[in-house]
NULO-960035 format. One record per residue: residue number from 1; x, y, z of N, C-alpha, C, O, CB in turn. Coordinates in Angstrom, 2 decimals, m for minus. Atoms other than C-alpha are relative to their C-alpha. Glycine has a CB too. Example, Ala and Ser with C-alpha at 12.3 -4.5 7.8 and 13.67 -1.06 7.14 Angstrom:
<recs>
@resi->1 n.px->0.89 n.py->m1.19 n.pz->0.00 ca.px->12.30 ca.py->m4.50 ca.pz->7.80 c.px->0.90 c.py->1.20 c.pz->0.00 o.px->1.94 o.py->1.18 o.pz->0.66 cb.px->m0.99 cb.py->0.03 cb.pz->1.25
@resi->2 n.px->m0.82 n.py->m1.19 n.pz->m0.06 ca.px->13.67 ca.py->m1.06 ca.pz->7.14 c.px->m0.77 c.py->1.09 c.pz->0.73 o.px->m0.26 o.py->2.20 o.pz->0.90 cb.px->0.41 cb.py->0.46 cb.pz->m1.42
</recs>
This chain:
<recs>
@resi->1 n.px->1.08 n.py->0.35 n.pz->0.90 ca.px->m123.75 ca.py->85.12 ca.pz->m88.91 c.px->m0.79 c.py->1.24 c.pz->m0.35 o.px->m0.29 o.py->2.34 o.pz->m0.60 cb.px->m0.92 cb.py->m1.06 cb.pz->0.64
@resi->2 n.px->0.49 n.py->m1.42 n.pz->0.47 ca.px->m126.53 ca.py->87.45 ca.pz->m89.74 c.px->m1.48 c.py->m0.52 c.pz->m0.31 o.px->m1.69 o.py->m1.73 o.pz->m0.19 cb.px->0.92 cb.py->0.78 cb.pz->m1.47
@resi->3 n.px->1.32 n.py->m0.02 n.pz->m0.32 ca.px->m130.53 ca.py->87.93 ca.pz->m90.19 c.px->m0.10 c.py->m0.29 c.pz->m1.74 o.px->0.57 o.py->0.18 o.pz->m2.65 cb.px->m0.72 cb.py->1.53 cb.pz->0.89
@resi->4 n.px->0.36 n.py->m0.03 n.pz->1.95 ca.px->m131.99 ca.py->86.82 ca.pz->m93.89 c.px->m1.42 c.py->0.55 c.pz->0.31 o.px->m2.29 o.py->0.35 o.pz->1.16 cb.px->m0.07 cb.py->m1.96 cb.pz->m1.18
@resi->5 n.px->1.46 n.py->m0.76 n.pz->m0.11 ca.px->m134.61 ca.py->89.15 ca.pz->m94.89 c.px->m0.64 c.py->m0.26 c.pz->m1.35 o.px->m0.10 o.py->m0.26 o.pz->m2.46 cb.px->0.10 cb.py->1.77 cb.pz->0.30
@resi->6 n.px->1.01 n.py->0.31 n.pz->1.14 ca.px->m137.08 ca.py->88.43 ca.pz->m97.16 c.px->m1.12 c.py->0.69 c.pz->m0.47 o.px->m2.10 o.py->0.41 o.pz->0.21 cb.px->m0.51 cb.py->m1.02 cb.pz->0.22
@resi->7 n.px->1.35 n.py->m1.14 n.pz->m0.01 ca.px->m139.77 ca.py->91.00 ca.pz->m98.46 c.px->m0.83 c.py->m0.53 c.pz->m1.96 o.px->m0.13 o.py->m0.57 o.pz->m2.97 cb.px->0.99 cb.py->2.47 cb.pz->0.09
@resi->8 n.px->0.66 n.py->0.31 n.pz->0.75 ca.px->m142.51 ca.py->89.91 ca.pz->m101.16 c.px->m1.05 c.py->1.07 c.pz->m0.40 o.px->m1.27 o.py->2.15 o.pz->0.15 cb.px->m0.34 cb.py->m1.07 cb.pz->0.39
@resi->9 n.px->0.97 n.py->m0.77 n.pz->0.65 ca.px->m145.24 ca.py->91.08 ca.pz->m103.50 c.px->0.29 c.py->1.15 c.pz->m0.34 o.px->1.20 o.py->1.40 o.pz->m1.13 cb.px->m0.99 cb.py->0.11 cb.pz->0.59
@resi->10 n.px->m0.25 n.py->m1.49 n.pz->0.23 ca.px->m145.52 ca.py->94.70 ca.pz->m103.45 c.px->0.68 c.py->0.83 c.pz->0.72 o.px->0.85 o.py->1.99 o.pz->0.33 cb.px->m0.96 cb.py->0.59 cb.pz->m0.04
@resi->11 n.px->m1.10 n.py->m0.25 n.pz->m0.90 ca.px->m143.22 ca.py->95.30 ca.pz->m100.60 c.px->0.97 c.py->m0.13 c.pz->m0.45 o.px->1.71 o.py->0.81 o.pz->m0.12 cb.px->0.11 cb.py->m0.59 cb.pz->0.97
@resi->12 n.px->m0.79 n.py->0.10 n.pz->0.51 ca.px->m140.65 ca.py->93.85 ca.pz->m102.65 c.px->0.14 c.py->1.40 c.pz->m1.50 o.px->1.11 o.py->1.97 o.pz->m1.98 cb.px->m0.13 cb.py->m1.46 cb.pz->m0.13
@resi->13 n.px->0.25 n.py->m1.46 n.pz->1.37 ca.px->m141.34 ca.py->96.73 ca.pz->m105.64 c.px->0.14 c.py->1.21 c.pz->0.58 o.px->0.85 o.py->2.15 o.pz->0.19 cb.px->m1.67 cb.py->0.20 cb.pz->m0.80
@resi->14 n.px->m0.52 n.py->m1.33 n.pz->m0.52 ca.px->m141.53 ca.py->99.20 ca.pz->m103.39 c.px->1.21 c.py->0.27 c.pz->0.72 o.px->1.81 o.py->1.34 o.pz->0.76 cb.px->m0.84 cb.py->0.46 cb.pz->0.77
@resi->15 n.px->m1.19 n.py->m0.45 n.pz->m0.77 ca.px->m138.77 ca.py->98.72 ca.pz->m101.25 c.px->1.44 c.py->m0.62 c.pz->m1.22 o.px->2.64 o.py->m0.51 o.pz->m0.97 cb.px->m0.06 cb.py->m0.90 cb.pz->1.91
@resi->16 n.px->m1.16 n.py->0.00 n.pz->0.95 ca.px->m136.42 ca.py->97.84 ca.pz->m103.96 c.px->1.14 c.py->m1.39 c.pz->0.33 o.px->2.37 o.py->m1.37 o.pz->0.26 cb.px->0.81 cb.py->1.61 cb.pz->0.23
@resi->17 n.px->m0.60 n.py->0.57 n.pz->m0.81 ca.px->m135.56 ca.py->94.78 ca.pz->m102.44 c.px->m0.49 c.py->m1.32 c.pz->0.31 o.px->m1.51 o.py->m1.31 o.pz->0.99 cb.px->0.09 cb.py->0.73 cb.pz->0.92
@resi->18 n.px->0.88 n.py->0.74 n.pz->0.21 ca.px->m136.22 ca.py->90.92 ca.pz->m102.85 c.px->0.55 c.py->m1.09 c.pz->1.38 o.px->m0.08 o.py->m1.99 o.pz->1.93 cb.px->m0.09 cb.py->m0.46 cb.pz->m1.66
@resi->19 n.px->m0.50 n.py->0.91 n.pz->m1.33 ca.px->m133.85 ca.py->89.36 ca.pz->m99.92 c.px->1.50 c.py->0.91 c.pz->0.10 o.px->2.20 o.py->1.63 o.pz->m0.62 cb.px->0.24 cb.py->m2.15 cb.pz->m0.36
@resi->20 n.px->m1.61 n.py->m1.10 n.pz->m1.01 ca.px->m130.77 ca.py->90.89 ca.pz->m97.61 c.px->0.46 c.py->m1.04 c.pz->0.90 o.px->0.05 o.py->m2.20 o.pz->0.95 cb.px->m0.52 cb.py->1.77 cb.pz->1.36
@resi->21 n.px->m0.85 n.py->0.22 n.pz->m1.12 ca.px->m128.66 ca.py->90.14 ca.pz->m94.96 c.px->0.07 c.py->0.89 c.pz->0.92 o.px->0.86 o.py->1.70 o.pz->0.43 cb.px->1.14 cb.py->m0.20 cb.pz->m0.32
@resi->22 n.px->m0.64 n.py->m0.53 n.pz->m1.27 ca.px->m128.19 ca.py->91.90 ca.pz->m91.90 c.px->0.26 c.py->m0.14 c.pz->1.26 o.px->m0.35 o.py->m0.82 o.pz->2.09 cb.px->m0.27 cb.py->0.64 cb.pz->0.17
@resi->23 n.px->m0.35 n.py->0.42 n.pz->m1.22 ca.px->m126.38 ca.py->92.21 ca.pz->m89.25 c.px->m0.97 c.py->m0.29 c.pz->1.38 o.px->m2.15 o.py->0.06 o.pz->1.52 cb.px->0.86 cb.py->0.89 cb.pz->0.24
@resi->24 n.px->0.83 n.py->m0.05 n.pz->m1.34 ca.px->m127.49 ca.py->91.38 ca.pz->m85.74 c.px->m0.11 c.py->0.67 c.pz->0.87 o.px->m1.08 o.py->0.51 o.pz->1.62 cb.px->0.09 cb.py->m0.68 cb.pz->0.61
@resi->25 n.px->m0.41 n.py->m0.84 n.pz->m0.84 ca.px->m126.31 ca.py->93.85 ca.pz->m83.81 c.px->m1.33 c.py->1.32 c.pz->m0.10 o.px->m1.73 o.py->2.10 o.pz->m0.97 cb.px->1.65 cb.py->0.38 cb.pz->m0.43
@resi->26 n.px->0.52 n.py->m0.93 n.pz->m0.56 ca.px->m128.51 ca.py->95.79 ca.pz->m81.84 c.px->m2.17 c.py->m0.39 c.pz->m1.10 o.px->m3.05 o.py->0.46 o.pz->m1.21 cb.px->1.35 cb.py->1.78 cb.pz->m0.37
@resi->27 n.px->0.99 n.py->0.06 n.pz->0.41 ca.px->m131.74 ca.py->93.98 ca.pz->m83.83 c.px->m1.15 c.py->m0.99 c.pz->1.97 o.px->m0.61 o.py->m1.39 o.pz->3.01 cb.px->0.38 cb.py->m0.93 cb.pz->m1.84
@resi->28 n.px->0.35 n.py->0.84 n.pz->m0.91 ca.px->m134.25 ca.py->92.14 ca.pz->m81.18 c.px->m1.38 c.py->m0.80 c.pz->m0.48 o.px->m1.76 o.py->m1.90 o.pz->m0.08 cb.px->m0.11 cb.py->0.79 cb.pz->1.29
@resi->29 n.px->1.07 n.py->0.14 n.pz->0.37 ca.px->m137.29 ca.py->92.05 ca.pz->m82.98 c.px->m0.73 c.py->0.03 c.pz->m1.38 o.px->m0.05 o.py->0.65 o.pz->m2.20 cb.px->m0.32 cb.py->0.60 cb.pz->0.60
@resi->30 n.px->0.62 n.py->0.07 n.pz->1.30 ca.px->m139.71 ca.py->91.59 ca.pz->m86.13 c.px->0.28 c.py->1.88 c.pz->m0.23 o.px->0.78 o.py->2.34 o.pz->m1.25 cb.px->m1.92 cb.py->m0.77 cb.pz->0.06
@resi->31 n.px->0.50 n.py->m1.45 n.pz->0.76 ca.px->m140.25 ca.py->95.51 ca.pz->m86.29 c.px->1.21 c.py->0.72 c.pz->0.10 o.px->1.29 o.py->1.75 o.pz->m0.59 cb.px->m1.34 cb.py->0.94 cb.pz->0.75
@resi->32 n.px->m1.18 n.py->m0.68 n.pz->0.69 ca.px->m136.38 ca.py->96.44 ca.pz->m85.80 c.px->0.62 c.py->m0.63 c.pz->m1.02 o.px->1.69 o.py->m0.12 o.pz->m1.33 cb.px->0.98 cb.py->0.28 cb.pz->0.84
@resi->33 n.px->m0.66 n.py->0.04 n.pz->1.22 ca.px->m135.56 ca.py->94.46 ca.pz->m88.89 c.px->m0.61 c.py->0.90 c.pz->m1.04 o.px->m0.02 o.py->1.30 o.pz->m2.04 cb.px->0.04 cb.py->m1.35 cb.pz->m0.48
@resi->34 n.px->0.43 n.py->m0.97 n.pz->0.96 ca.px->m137.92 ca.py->96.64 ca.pz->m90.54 c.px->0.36 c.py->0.71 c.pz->m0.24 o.px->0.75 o.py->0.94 o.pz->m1.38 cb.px->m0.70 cb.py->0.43 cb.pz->m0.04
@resi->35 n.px->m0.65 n.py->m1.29 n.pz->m0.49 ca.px->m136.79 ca.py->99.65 ca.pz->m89.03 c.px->1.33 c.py->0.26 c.pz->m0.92 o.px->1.60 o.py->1.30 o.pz->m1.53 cb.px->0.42 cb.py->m0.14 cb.pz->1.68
@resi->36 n.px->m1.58 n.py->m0.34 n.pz->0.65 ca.px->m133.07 ca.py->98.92 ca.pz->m90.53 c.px->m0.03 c.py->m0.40 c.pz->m1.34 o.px->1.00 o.py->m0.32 o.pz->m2.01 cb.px->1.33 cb.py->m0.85 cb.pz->0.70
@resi->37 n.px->m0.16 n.py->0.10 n.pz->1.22 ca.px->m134.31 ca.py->97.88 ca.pz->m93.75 c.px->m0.49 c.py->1.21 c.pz->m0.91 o.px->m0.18 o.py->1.48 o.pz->m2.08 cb.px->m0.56 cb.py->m1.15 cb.pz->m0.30
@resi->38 n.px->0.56 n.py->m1.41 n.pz->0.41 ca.px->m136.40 ca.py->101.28 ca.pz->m93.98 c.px->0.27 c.py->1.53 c.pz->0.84 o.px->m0.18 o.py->2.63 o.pz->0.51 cb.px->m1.52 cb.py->m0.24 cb.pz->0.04
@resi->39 n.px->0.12 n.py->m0.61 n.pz->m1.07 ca.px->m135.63 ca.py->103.19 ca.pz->m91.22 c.px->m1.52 c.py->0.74 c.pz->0.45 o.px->m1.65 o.py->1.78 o.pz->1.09 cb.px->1.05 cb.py->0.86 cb.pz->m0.12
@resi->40 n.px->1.50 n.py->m0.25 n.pz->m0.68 ca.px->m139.46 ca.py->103.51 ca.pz->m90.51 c.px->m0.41 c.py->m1.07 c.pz->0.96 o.px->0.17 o.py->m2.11 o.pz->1.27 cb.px->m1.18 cb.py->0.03 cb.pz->m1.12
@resi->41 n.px->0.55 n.py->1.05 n.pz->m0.98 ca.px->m141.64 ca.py->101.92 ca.pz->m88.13 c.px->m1.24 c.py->m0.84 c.pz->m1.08 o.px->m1.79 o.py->m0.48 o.pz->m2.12 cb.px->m0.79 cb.py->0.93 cb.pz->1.64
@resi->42 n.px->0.56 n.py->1.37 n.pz->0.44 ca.px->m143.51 ca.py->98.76 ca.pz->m89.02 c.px->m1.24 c.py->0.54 c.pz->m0.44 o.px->m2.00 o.py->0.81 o.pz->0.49 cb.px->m0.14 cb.py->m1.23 cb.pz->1.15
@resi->43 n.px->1.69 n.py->m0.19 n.pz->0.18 ca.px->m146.88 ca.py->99.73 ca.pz->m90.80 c.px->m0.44 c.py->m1.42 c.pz->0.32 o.px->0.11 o.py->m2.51 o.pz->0.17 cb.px->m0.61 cb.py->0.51 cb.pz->m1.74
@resi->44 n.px->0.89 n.py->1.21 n.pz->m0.83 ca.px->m149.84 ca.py->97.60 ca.pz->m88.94 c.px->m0.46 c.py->m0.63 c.pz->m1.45 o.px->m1.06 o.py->m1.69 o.pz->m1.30 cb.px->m1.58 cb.py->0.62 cb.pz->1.26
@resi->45 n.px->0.83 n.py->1.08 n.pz->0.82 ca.px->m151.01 ca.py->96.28 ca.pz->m92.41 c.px->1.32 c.py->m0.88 c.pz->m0.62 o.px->1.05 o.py->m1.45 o.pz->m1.68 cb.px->m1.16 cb.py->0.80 cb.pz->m1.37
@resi->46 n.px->m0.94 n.py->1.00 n.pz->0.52 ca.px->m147.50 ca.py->94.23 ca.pz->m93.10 c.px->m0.12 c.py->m0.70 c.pz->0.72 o.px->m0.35 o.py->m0.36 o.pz->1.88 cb.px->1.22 cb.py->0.16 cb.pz->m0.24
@resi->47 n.px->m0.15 n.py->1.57 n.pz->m0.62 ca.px->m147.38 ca.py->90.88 ca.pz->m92.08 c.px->1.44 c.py->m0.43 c.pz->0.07 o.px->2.21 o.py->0.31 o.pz->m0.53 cb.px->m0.78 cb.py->m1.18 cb.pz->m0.96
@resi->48 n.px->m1.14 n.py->0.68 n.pz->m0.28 ca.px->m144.42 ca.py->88.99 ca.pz->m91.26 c.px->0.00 c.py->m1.29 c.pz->0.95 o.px->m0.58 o.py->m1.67 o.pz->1.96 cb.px->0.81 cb.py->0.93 cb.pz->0.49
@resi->49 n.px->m0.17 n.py->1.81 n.pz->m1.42 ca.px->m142.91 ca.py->85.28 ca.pz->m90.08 c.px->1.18 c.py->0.27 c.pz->m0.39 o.px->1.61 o.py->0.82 o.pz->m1.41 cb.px->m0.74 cb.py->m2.20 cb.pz->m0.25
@resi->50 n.px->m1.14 n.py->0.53 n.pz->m0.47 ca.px->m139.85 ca.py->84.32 ca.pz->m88.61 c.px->0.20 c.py->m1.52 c.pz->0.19 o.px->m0.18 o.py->m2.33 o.pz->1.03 cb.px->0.19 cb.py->0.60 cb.pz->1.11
@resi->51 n.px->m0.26 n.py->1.84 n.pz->0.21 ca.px->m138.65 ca.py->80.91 ca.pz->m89.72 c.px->m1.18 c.py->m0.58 c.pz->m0.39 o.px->m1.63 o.py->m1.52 o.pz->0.26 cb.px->0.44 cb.py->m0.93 cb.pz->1.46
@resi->52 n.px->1.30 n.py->0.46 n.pz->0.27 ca.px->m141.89 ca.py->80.43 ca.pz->m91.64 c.px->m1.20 c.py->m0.42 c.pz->0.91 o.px->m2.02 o.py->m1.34 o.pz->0.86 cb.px->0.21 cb.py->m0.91 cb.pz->m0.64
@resi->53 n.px->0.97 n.py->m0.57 n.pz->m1.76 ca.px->m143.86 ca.py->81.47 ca.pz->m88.25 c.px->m0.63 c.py->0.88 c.pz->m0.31 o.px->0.15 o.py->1.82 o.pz->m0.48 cb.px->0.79 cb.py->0.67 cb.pz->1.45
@resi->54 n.px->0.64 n.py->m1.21 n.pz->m0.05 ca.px->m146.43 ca.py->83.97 ca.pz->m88.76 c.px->0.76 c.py->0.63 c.pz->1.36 o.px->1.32 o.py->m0.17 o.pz->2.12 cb.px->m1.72 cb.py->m0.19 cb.pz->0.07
@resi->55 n.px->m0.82 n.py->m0.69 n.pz->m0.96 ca.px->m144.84 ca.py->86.65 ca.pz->m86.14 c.px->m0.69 c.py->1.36 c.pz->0.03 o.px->m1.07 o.py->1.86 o.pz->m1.03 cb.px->1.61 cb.py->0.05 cb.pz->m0.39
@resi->56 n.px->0.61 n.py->m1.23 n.pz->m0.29 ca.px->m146.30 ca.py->89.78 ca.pz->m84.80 c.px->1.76 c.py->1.08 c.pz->m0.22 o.px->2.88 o.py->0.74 o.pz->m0.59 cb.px->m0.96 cb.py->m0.10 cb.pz->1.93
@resi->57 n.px->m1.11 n.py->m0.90 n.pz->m0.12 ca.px->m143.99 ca.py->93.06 ca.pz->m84.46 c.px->1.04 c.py->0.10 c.pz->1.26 o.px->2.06 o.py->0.78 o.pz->1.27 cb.px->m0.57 cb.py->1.20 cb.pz->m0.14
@resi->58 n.px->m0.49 n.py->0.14 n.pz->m0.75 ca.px->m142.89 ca.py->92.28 ca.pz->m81.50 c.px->1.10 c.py->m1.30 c.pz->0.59 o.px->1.88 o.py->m1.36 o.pz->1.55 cb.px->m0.84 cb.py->0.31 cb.pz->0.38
@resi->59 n.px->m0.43 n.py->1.36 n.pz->m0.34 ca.px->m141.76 ca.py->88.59 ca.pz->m81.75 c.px->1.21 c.py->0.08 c.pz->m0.20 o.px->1.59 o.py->0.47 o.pz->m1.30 cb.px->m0.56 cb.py->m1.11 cb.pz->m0.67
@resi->60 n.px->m1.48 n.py->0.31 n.pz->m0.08 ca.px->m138.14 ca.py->88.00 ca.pz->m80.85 c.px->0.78 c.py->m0.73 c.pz->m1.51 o.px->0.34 o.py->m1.64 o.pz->m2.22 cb.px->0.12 cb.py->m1.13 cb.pz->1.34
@resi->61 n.px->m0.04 n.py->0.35 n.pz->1.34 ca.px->m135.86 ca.py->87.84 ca.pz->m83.86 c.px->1.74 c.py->0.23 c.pz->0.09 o.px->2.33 o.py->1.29 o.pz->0.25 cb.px->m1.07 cb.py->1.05 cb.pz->m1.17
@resi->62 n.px->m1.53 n.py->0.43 n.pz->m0.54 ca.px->m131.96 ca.py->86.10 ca.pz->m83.41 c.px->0.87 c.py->m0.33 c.pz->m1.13 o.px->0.43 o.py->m0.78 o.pz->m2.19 cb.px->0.00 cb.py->m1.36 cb.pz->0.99
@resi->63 n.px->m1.17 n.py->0.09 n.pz->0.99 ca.px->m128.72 ca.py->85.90 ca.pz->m85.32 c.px->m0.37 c.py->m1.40 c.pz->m0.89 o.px->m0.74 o.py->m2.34 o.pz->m0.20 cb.px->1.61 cb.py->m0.11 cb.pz->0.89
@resi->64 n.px->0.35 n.py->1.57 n.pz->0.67 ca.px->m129.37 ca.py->82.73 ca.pz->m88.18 c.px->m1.49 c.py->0.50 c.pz->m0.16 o.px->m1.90 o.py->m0.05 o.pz->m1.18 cb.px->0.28 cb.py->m1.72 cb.pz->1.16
@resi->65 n.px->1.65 n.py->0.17 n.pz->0.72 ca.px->m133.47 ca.py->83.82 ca.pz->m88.53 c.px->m0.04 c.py->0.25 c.pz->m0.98 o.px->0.87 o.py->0.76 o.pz->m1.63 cb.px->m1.12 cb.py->0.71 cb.pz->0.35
@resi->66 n.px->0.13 n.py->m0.27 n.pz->1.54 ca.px->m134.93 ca.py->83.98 ca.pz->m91.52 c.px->m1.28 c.py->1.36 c.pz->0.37 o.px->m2.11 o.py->1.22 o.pz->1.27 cb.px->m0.66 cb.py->m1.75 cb.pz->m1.16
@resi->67 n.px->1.49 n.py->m0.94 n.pz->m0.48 ca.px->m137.62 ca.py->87.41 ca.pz->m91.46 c.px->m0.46 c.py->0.07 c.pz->m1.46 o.px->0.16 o.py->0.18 o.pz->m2.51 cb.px->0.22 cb.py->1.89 cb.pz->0.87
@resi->68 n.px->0.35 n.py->m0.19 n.pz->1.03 ca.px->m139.97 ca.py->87.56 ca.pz->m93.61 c.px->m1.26 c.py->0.91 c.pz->m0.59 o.px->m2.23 o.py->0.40 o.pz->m0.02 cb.px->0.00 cb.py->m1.01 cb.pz->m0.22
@resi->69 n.px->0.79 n.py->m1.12 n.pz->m0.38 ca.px->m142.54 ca.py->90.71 ca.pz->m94.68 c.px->m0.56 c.py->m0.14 c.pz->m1.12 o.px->0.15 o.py->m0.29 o.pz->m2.12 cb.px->0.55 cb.py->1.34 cb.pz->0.39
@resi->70 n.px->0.46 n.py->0.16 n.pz->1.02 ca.px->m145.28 ca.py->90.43 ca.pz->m96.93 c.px->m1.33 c.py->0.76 c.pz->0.17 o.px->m1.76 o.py->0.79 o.pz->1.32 cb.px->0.02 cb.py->m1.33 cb.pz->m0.34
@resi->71 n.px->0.95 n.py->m0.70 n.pz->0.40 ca.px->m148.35 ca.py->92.55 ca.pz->m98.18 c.px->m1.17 c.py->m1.04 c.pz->0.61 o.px->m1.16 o.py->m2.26 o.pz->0.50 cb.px->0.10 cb.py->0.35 cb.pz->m1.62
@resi->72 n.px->0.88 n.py->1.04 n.pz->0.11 ca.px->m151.82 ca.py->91.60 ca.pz->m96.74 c.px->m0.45 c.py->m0.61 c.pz->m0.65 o.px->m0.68 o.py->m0.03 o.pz->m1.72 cb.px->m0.61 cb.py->0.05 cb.pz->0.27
@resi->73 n.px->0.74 n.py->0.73 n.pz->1.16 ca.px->m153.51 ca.py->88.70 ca.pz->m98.51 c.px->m1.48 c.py->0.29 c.pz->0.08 o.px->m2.28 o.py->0.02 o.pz->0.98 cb.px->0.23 cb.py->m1.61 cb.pz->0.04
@resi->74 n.px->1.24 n.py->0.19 n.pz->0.70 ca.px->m156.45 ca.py->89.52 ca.pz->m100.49 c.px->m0.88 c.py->m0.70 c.pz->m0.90 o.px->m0.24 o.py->m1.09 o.pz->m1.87 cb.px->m0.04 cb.py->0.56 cb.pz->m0.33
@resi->75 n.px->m0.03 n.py->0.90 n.pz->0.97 ca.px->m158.67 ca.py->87.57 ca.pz->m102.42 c.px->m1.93 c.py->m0.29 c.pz->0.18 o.px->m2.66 o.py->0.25 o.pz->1.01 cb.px->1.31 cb.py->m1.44 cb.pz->0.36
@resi->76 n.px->1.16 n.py->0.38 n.pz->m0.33 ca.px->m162.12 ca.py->86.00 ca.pz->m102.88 c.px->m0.18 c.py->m1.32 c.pz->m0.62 o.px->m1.24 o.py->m1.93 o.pz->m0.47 cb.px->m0.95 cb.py->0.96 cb.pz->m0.34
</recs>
């Protein structure tokens, strides 16, 4: 199987990139799908859920999840 990645708003513009696939191998967590979709580390102002879960950077992240990374919400 494999990880569905999902990146929105202005994350999606910048990273060139509106949904993926990747493998599982060697992922464990919210901030190494980042890692392999940018090879950077997780900036603290992206958000992300797993399986429509808000999810920190650390939250466990398994073959079949859905991840998903989105710009903070602003607004008034």
């Amino acid at each position: 199987m494999a990880i569905r990645v999902r990146v929105f708003a202005s994350l999606k513009e910048r990273l060139g990139i509106e949904q993926t696939e990747i493998a599982p191998e060697g992922i464990g967590c919210v901030a190494d799908v980042w890692r392999r979709l940018t090879g950077d580390d997780l900036p603290p102002e992206v958000l992300a859920a797993v399986n429509m879960n808000h999810a920190g950077p650390d939250a466990p992240v398994r073959d079949g999840d859905e991840v998903a990374f989105f710009p903070p919400v602003t607004g008034g």
